[in-house]
C-alpha positions in Angstrom: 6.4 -0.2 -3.8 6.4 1.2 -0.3 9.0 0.2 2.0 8.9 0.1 6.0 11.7 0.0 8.6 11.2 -1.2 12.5 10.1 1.7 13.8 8.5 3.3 11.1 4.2 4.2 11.9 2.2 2.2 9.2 -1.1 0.8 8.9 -2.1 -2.9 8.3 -5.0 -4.7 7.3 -6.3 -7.4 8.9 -8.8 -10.0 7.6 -11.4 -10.7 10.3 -13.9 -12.6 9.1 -13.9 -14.3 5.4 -16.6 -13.9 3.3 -19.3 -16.8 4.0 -17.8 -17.0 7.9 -20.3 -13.6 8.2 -23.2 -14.0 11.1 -26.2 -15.5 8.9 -28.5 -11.8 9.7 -26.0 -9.8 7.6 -27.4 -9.2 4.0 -26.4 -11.4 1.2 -24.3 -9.3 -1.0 -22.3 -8.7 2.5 -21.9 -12.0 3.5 -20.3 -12.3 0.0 -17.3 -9.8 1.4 -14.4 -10.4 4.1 -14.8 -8.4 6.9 -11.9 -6.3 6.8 -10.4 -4.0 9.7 -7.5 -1.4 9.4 -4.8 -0.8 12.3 -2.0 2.0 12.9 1.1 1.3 15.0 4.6 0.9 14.8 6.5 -1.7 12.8 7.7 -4.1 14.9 9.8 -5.0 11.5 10.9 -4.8 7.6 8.7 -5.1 5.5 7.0 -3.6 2.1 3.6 -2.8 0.7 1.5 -6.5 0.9 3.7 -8.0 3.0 2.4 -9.3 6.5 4.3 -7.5 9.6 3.7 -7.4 13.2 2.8 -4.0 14.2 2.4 -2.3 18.4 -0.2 -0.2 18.4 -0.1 3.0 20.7 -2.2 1.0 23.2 0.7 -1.8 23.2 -1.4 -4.4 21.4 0.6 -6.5 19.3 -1.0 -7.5 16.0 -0.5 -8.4 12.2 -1.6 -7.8 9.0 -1.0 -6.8 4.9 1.2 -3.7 5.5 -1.0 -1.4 2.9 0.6 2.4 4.0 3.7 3.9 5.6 4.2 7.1 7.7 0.1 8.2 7.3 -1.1 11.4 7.4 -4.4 12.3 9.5 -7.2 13.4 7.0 -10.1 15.0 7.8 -12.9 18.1 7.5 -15.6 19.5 8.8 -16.9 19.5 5.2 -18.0 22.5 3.3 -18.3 25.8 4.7 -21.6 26.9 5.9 -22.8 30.5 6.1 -25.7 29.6 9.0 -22.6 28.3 11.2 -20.9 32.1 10.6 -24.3 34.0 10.9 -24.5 31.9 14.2 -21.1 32.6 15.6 -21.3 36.2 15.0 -24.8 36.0 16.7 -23.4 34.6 19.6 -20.1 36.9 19.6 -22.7 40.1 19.6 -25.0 38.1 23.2 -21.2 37.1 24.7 -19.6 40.5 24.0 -21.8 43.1 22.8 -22.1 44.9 19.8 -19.2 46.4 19.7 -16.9 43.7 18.7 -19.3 43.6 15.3 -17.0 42.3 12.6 -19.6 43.1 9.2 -19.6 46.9 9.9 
């Protein structure tokens, strides 16, 4: 189990609407599911993994939720490499620069 300080960044979930509170348009195996939404800000005090805290996000609003993670890391891609994207770069290089600055040979 996870443990947060005041101060430390986390992320909390917040339940927004329950399941059957869902707008009646929203397709049945949905309404069937809360509406969840995940913040990130700063702990505004103790607490560990499930517990609610009270959180300032980096815009200064003051919310609460579930604490589920503790000093997050940003992950992300661009996905897999793509040889077109290279072809295309090296295009442009050869229009921007000329020739010369050919990196294949």
């Amino acid at each position: 189990m996870k443990n947060a300080k005041k101060g430390d960044w986390v992320q909390v979930e917040e339940v927004v609407l329950k399941a059957g509170e869902r707008a009646p348009q929203v397709p049945e195996d949905t309404q069937k599911c809360d509406l969840k939404m995940w913040v990130k800000g700063i702990a505004l005090e103790d607490g560990s993994s499930g517990d609610i805290i009270k959180i300032k996000t980096v815009t200064g609003r003051c919310t609460e939720g579930r604490l589920v993670d503790i000093n997050l890391r940003y992950v992300h891609d661009y996905g897999e490499f793509q040889p077109e994207l290279l072809k295309i770069e090296l295009q442009l290089k050869d229009i921007m620069f000329g020739e010369d600055n050919d990196v294949i040979g």
